[in-house]
C-alpha positions, 0 to 999 in steps of 0.5 A: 482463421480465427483470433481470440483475444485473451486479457492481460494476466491478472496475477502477478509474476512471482517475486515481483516487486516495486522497487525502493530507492535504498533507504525505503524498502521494495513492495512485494506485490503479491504479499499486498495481493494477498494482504488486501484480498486484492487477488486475481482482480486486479492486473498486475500493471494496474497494481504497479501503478498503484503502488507507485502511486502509494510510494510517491504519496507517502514518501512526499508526506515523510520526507521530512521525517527520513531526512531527520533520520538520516541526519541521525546517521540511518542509512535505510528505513530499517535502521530507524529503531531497528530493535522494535520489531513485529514479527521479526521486521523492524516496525518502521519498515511493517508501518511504511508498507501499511502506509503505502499498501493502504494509499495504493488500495484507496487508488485501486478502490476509487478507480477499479470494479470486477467488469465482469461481476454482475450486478448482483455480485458487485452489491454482494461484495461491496459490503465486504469491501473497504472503501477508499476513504477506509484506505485513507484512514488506515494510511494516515494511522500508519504514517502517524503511528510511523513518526510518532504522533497521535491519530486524532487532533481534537479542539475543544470549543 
């Protein structure tokens, strides 16, 4: 008798999200798969994670800002300026799912690699790949672009 163990599904099941709570909207995992060329690489547990991770990230850093908006009378994040869209959605709920894909891909980037890449190929890829600090940025640019503030504070001295 033999046993072959086999590793967990790299991929995630289709139509799998992580959930929101009502006002912000659910994470679609295989659209942020595909938006960051995530692929095969990464588990789909350790996608969750990640994107949980993003979600209580960027929902601690705005929930000041949803709080005025509800007081405003929004019931959900697609009711913040529903007429400005991009791409037919709401632009608030595209920036929200900027934000949080980029604060999960950041985790993703500081804590995961290919184990079965060579040395070689991880060198090759790390030049195509965004860093976890490149994450940040594009997360920060997200939730300002999201509340209406600029991107960069500059003092003069």
């Amino acid at each position: 008798m033999s046993f072959v163990a086999a590793p967990p599904s790299p991929s995630s099941p289709p139509g799998s999200t992580v959930l929101g709570d009502g006002w912000w909207p659910d994470i679609d995992c295989n659209a942020m798969r595909d938006a960051l060329r995530l692929g095969e690489v990464v588990t789909h547990p350790r996608l969750v994670a990640a994107i949980e991770s993003g979600l209580l990230t960027i929902e601690g850093q705005l929930a000041s800002w949803r709080a005025s908006r509800e007081a405003k009378g929004a019931t959900g994040l697609a009711q913040v300026e529903p007429a400005r869209t991009i791409n037919g959605q709401p632009r608030a709920v595209v920036l929200y799912i900027r934000a949080v894909r980029c604060a999960a891909a950041a985790e993703l980037s500081e804590t995961h690699r290919d184990v079965t890449a060579t040395t070689h190929g991880l060198a090759r890829t790390e030049d195509d790949k965004l860093s976890a600090g490149e994450y940040r940025r594009m997360c920060t640019e997200a939730i300002r672009d999201l509340i209406g503030t600029t991107r960069v504070a500059v003092e003069l001295i």
